[in-house]
C-alpha positions as CSV (number, residue, x, y, z in Angstrom):
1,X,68.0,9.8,-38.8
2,X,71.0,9.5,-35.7
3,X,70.2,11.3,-32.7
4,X,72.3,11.6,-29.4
5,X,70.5,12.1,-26.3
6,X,72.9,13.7,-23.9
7,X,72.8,12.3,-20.2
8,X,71.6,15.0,-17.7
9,X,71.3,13.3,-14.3
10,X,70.4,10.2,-12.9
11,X,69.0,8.4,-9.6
12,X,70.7,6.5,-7.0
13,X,68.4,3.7,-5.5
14,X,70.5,3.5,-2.6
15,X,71.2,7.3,-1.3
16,X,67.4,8.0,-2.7
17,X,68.3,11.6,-4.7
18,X,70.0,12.3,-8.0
19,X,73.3,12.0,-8.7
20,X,73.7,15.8,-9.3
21,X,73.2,16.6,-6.0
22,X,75.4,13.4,-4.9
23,X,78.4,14.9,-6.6
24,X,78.7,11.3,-8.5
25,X,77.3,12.5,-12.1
26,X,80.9,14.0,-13.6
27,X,81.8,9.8,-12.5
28,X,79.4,8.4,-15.7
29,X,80.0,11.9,-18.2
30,X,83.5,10.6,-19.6
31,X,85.9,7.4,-20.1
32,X,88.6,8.6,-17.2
33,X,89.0,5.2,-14.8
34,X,86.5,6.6,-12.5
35,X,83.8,4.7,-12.0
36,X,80.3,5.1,-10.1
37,X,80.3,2.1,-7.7
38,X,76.6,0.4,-7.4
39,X,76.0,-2.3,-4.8
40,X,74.2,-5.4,-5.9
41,X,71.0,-5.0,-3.9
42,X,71.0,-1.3,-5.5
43,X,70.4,0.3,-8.9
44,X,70.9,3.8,-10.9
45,X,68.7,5.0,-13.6
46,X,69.7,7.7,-15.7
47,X,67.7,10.8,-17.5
48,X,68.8,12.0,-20.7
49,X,67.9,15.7,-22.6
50,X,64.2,15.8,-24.3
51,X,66.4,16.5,-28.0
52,X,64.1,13.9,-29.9
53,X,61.3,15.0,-32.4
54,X,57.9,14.5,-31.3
55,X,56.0,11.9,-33.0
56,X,59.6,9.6,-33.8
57,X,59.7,5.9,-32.9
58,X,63.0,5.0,-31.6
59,X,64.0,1.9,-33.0
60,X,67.8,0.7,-31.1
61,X,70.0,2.4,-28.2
62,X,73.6,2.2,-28.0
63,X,74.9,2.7,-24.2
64,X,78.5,2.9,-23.3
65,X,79.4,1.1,-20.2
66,X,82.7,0.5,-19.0
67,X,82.5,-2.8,-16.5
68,X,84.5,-3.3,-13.8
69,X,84.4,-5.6,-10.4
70,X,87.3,-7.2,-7.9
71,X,87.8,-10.9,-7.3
72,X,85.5,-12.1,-4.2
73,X,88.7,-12.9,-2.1
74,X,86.8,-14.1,1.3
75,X,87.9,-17.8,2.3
76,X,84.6,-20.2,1.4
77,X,83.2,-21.2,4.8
């Protein structure tokens, strides 16, 4: 059996509330070159619909993440 979960909302460690009410969940719904920025200290879980059957096991996950990150360009001390 395949199942999609569909993502609903997350949390943002650092502001401490969900990124619905952020304005930053449309950033992690679709592959556009936007991008939801998360600091290193910080992290973001996200929530996804109740759609699976009671009693399944879930045996893998796929996730989509597009990566991105600039070059450190500060002059070593």
């Amino acid at each position: 059996m395949n199942l999609t979960l569909n993502l609903t909302d997350g949390w943002d460690n650092k502001d401490s509330d969900v990124l619905t009410t952020l304005g930053t969940f449309n950033l992690i719904q679709n592959t556009d070159n936007s991008w939801l920025l998360v600091d290193s200290t910080y992290w973001t879980s996200f929530q996804f619909d109740g759609a699976a059957p009671g009693g399944v096991t879930i045996n893998s996950v796929k996730v989509y993440v597009e990566h991105w990150e600039t070059t450190d360009t500060r002059t070593p001390s």
